[in-house]
Backbone as ProteinMPNN parsed JSONL, in Angstrom:
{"seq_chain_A": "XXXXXXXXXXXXXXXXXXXXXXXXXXXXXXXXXXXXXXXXXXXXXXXXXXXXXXXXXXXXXXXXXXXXXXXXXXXXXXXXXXXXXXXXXXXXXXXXXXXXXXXXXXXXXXXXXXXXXXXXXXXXXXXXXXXXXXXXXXXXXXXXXXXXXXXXXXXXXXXXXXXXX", "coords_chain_A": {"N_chain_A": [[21.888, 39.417, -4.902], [19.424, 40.557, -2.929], [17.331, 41.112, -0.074], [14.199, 39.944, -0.163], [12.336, 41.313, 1.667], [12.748, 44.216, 1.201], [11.614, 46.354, 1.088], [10.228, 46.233, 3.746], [10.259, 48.391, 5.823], [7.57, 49.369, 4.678], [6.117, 47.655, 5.402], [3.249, 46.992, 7.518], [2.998, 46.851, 10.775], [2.225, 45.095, 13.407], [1.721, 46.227, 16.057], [0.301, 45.787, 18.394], [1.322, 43.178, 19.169], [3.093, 43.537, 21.292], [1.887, 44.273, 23.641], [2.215, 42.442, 25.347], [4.607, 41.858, 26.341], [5.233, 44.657, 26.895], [3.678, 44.937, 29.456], [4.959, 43.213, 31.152], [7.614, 43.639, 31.012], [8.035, 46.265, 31.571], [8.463, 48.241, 33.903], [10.363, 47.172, 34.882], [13.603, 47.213, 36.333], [16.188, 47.88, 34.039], [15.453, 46.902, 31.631], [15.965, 46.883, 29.155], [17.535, 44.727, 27.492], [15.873, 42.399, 27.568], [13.527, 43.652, 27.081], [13.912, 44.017, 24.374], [14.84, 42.092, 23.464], [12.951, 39.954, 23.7], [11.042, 41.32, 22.093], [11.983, 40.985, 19.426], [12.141, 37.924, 19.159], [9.4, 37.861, 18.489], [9.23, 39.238, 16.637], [11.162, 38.655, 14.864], [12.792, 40.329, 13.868], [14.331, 43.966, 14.358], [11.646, 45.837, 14.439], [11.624, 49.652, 13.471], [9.384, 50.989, 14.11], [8.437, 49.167, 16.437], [10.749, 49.82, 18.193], [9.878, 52.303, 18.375], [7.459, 52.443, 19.558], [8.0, 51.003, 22.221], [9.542, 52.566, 23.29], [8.063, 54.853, 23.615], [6.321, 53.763, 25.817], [7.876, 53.074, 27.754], [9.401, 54.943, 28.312], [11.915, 55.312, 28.066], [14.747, 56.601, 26.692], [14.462, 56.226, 22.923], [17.014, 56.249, 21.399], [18.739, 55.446, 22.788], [17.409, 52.578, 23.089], [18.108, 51.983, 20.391], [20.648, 52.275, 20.492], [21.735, 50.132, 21.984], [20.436, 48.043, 20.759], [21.67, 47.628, 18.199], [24.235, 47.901, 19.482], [24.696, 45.507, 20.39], [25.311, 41.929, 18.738], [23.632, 40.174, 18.741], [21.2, 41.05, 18.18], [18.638, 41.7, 15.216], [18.436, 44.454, 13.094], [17.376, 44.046, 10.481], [14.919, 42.068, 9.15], [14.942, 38.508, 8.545], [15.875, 35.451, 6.652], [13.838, 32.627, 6.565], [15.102, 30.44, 7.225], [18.385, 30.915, 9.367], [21.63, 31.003, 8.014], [24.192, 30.21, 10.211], [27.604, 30.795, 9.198], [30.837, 29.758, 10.328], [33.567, 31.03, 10.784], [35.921, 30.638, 12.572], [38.882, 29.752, 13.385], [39.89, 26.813, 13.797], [37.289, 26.252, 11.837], [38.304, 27.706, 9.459], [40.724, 26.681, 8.995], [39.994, 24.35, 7.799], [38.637, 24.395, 5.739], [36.514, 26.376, 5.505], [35.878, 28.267, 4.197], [35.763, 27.04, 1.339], [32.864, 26.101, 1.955], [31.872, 28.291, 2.198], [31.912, 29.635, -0.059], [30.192, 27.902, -1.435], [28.003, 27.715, -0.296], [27.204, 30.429, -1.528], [27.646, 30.184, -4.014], [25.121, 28.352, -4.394], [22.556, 29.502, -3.216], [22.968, 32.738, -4.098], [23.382, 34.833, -2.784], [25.352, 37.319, -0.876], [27.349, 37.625, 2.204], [25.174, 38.643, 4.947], [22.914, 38.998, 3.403], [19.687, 38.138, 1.933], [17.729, 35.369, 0.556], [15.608, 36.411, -2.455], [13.579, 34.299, -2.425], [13.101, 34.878, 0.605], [13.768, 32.487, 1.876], [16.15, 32.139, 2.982], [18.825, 33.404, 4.781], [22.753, 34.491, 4.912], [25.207, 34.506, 7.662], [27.925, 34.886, 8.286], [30.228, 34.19, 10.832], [32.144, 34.368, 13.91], [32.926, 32.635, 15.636], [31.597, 29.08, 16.354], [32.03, 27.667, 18.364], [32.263, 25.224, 18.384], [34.494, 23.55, 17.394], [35.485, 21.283, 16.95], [33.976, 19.883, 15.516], [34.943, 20.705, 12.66], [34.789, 21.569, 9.291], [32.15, 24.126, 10.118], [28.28, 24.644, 10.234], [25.203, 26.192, 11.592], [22.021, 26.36, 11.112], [19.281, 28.03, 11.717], [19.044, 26.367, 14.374], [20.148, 23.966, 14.763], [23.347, 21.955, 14.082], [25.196, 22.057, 11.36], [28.171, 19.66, 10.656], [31.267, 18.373, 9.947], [31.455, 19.485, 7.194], [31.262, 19.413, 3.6], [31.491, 20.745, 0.737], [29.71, 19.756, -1.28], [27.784, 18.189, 0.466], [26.661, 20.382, 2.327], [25.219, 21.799, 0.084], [23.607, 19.965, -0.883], [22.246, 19.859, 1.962], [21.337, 22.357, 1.653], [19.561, 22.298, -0.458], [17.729, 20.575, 0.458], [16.214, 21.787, 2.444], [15.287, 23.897, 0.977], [13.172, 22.286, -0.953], [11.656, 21.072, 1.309], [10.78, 24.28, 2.035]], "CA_chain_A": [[20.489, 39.472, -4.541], [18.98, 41.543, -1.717], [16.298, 40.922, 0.835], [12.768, 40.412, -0.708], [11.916, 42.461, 2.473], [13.751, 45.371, 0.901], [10.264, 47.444, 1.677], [9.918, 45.92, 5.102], [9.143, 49.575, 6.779], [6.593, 49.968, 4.547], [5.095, 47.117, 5.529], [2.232, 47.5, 8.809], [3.926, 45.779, 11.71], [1.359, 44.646, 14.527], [2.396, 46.525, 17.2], [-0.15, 45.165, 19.639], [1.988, 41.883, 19.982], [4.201, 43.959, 22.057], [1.549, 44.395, 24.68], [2.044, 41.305, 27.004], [5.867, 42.205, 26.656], [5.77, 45.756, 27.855], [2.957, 44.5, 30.845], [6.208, 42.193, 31.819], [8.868, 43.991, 31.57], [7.736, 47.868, 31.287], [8.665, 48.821, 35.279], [11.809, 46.503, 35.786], [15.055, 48.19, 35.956], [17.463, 47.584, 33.514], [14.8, 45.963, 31.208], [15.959, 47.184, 28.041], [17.811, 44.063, 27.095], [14.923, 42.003, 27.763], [12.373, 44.101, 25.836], [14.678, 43.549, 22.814], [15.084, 39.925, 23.226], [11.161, 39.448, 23.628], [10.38, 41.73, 20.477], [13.247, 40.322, 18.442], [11.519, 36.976, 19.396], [8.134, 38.111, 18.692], [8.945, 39.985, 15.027], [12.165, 38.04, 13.784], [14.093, 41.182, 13.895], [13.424, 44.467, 15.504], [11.488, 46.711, 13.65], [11.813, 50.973, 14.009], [7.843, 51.335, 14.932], [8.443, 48.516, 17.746], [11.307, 50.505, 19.513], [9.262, 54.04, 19.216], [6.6, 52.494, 20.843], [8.972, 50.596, 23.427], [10.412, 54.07, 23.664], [6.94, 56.166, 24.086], [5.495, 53.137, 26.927], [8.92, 52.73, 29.204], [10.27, 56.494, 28.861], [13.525, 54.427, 27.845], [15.044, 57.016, 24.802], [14.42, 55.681, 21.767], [18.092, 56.354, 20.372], [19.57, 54.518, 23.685], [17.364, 51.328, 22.64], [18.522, 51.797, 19.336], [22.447, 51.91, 20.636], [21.894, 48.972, 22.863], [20.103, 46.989, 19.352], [22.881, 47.856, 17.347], [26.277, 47.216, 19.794], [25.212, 43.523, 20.784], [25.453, 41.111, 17.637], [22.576, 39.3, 18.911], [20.179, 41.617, 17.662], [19.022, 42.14, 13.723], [17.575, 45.451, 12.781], [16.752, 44.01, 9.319], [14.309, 40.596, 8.703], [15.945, 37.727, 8.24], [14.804, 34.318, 6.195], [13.291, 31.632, 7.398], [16.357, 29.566, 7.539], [19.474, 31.712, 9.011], [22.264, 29.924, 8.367], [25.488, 31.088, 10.972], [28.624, 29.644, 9.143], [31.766, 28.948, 11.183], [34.934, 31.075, 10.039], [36.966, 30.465, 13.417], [40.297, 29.406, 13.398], [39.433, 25.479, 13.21], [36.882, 25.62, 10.808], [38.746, 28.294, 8.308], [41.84, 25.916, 8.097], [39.322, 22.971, 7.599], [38.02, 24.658, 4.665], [35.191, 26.729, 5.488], [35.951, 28.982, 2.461], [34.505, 26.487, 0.511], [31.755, 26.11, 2.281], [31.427, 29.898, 1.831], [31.673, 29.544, -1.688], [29.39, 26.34, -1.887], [26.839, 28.597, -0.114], [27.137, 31.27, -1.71], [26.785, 29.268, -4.996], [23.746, 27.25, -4.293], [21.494, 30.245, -2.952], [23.243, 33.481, -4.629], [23.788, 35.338, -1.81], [26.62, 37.184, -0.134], [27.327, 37.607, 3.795], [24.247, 39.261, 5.598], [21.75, 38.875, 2.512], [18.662, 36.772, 2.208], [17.183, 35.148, -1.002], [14.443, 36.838, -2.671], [12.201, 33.897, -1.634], [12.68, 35.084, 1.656], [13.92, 31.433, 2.741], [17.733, 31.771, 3.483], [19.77, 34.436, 5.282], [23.439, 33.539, 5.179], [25.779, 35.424, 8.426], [29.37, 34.813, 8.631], [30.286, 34.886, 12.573], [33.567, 34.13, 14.222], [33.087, 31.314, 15.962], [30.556, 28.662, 16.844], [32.165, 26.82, 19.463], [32.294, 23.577, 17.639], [36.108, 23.191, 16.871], [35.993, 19.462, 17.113], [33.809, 19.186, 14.346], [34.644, 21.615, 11.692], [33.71, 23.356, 9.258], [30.426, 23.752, 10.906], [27.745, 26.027, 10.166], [24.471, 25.926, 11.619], [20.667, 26.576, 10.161], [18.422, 27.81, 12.979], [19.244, 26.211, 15.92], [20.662, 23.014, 14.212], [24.123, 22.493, 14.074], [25.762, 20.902, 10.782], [29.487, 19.781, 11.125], [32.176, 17.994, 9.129], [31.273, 19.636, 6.018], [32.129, 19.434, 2.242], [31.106, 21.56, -0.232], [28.489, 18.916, -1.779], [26.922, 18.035, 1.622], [26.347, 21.765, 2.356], [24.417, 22.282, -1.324], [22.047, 19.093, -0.295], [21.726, 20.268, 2.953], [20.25, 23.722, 1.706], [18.738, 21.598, -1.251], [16.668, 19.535, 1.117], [15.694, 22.853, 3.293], [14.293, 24.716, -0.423], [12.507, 21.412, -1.014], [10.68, 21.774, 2.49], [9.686, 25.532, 1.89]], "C_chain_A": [[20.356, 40.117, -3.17], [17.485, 40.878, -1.519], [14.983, 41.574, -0.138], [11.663, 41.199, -0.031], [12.443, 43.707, 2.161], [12.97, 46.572, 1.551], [9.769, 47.11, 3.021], [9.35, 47.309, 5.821], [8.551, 50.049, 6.463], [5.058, 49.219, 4.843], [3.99, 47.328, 6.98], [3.092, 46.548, 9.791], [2.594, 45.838, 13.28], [2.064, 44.824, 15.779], [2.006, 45.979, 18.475], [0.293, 43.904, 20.318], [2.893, 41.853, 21.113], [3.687, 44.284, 23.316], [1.883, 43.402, 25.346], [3.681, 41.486, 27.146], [5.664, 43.379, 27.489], [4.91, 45.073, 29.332], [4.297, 43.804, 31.908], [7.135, 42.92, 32.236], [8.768, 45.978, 31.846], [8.645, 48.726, 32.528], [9.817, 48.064, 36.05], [13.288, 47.344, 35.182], [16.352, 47.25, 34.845], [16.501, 46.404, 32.187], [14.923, 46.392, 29.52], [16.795, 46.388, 26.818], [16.792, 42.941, 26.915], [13.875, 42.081, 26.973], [12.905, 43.716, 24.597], [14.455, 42.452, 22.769], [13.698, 39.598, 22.325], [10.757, 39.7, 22.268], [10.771, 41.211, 19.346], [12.421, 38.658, 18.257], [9.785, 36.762, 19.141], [7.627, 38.464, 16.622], [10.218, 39.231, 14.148], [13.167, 39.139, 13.659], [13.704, 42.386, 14.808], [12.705, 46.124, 15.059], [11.483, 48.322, 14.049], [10.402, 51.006, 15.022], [7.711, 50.756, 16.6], [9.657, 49.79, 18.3], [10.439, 51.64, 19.576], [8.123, 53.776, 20.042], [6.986, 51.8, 22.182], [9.357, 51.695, 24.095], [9.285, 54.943, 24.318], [6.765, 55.358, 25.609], [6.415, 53.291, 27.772], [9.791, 54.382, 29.677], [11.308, 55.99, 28.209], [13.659, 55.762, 26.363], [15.5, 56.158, 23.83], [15.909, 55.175, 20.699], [18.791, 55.454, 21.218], [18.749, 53.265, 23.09], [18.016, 51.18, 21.222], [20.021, 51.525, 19.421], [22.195, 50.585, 20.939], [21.786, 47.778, 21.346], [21.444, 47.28, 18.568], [24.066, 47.455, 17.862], [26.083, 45.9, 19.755], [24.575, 42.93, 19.188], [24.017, 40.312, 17.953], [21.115, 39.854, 18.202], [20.182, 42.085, 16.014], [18.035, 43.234, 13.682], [16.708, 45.033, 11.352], [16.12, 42.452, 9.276], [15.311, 40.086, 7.944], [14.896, 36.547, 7.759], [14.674, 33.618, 7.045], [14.347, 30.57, 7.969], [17.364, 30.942, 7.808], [20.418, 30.889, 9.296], [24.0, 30.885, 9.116], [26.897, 29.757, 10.388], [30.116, 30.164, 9.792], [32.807, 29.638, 10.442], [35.898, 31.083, 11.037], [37.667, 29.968, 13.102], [40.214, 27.655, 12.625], [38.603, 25.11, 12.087], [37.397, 26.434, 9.124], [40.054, 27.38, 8.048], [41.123, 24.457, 7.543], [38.545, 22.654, 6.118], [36.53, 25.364, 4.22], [35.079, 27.666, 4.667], [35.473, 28.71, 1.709], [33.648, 26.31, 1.026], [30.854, 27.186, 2.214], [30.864, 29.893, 0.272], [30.712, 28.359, -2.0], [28.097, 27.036, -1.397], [25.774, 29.46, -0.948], [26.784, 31.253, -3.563], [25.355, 28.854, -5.233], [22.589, 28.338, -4.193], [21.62, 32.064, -3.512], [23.308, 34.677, -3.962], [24.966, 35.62, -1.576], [25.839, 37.257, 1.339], [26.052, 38.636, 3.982], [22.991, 39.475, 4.696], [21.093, 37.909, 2.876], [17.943, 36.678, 0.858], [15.845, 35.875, -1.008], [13.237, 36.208, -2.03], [12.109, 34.065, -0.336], [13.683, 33.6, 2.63], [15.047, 31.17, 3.847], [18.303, 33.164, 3.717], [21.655, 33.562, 5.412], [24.581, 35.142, 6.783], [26.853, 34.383, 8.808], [29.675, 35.148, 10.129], [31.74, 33.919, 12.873], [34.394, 33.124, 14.383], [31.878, 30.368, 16.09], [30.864, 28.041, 18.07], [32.14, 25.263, 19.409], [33.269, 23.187, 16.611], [36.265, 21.983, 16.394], [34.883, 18.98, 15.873], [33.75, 20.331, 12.853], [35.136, 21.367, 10.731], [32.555, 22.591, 9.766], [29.668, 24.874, 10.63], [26.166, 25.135, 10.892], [23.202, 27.171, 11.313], [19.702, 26.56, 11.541], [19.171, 27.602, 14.233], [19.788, 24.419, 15.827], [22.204, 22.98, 13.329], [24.743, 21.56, 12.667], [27.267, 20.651, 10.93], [29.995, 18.68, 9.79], [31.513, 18.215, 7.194], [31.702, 19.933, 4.858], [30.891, 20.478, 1.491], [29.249, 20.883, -1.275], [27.551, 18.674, -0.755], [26.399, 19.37, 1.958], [25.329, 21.749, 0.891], [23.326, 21.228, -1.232], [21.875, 19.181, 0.777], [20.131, 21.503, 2.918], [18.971, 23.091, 0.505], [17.066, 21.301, -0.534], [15.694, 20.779, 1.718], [14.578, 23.62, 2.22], [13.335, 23.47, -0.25], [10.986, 21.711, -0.089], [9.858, 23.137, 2.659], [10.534, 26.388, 2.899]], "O_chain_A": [[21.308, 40.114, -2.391], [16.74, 40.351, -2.345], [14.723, 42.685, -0.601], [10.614, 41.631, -0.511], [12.603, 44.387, 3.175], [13.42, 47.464, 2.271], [8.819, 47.778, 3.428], [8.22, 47.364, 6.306], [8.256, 51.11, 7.013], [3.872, 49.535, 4.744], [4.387, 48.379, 7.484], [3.762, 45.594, 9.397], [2.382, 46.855, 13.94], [2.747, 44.019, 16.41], [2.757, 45.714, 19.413], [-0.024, 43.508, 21.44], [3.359, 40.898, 21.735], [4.483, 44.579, 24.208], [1.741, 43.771, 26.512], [4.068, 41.194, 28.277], [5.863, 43.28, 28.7], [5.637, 44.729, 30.263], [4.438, 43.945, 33.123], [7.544, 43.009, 33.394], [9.668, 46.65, 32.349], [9.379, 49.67, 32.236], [10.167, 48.162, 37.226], [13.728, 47.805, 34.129], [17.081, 46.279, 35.046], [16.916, 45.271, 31.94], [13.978, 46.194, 28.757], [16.907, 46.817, 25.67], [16.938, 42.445, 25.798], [13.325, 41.183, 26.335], [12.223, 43.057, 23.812], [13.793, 41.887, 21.899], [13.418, 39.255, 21.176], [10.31, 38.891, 21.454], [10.04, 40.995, 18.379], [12.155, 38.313, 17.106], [9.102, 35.801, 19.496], [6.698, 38.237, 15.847], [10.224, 39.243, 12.917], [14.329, 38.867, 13.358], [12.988, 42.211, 15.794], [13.173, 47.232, 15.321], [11.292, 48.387, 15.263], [10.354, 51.038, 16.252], [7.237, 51.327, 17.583], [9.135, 50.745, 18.876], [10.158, 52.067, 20.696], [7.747, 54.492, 20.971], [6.311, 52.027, 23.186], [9.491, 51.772, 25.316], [9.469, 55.621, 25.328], [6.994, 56.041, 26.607], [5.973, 53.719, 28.838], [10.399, 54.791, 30.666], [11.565, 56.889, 27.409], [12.929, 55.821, 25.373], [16.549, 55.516, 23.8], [16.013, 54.34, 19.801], [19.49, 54.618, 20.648], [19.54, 52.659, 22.366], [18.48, 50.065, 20.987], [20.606, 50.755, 18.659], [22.472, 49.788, 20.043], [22.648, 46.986, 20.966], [22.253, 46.419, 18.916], [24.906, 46.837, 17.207], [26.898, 45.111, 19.278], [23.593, 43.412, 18.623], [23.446, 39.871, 16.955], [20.186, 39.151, 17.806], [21.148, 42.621, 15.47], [16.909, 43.065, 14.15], [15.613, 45.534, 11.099], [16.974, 41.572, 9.385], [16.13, 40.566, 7.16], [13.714, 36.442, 8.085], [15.176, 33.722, 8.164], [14.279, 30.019, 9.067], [17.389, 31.872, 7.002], [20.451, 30.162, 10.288], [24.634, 31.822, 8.63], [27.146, 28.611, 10.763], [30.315, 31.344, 9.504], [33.144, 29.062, 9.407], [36.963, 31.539, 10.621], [37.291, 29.334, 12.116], [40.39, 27.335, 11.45], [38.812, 24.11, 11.401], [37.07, 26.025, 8.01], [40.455, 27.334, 6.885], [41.771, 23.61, 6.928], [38.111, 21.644, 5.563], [35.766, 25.168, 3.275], [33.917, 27.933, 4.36], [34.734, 29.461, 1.074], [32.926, 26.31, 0.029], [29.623, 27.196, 2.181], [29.774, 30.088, -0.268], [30.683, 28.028, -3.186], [27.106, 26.923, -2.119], [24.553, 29.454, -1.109], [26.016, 31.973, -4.201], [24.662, 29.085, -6.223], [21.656, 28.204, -4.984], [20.6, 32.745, -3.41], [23.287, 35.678, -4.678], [25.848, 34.792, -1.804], [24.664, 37.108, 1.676], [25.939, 39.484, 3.097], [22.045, 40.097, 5.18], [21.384, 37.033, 3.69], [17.62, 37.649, 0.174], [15.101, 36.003, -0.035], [12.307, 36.749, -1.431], [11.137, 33.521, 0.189], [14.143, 33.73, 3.764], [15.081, 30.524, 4.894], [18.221, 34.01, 2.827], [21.835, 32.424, 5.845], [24.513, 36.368, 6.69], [26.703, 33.343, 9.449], [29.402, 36.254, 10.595], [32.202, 33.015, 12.176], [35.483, 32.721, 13.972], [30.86, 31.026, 15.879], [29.941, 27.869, 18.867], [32.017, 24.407, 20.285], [33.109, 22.719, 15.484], [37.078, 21.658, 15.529], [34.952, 17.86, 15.367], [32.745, 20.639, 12.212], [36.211, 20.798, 10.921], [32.145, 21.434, 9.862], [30.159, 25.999, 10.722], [25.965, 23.924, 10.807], [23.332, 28.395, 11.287], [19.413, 25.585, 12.234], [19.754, 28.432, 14.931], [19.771, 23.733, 16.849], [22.401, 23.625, 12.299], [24.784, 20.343, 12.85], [27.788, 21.641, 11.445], [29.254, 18.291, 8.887], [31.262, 17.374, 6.331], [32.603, 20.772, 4.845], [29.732, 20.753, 1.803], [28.217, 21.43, -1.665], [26.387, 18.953, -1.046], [25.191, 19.309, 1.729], [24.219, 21.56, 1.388], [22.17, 21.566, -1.488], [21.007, 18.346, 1.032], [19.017, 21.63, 3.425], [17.772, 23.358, 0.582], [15.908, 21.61, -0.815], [14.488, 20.739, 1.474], [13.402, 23.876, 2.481], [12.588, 23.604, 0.72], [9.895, 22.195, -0.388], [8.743, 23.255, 3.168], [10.17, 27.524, 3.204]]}, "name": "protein", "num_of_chains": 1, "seq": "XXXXXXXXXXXXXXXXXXXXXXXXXXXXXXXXXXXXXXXXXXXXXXXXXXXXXXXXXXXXXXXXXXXXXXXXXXXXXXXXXXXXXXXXXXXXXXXXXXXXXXXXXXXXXXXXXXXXXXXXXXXXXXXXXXXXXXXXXXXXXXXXXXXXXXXXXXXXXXXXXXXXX"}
């Protein structure tokens, strides 16, 4: 399955949300990590239209914000669901069994790595580490971290999350 945003740049993207960002950061040096953040924070990812007009207001070239969005991991060029869930294949939680947890994922919502369900709800992104050795596998949903997980707890985790919407 593939992103039910598949047509995302055909959709209209409200560029004017980006005014009280550039007002902020438009004239500070080195503000082209910043502008990203904000917009990224503003649209959920970071759409083309937002950098060309980031690009027309600051002078900044358009293809340099586009390098900068693209090298750091922090930034997604493509919408992501409402839930993204970051699961845990570091060292500790891949001998712990986060394979299955891959596969228990990847089960439950029909997704591979960097997809998002049609309904939009679930993104899943494979990342290195989380920094939460001591309780792994661990993946977390948002900004919520889950830890000592089995394959069944993971599938009523995301259960409960569909439920909610």
């Amino acid at each position: 399955m593939t992103c039910a945003c598949e047509n995302h740049s055909l959709d209209p993207i409200d560029l004017s949300l980006l005014d009280e960002v550039l007002l902020t950061y438009k004239d500070q040096p080195g503000n082209s990590i910043p502008l990203l953040q904000k917009t990224q924070e503003l649209y959920g990812y970071l759409p083309r239209p937002a950098l060309s007009r980031i690009a027309r207001e600051t002078g900044i070239d358009e293809s340099k914000l586009f390098g900068v969005a693209t090298f750091y991991a922090q930034f997604r060029m493509e919408p992501v669901g409402k839930h993204l869930i970051s699961l845990c294949q570091g060292t500790a939680c891949h001998v712990n069994g986060a394979n299955l947890i891959e596969d228990a994922i990847k089960d439950e919502l029909g997704i591979e790595n960097g997809e998002t369900t049609e309904d939009g709800l679930f993104t899943l992104s494979i990342v290195a580490c989380l920094g939460c050795c001591s309780l792994a596998p661990v993946m977390m949903i948002g900004s919520e971290t889950h830890a000592k997980l089995t394959p069944d707890n993971t599938k009523a985790i995301l259960r409960s999350l569909r439920r909610e919407g």
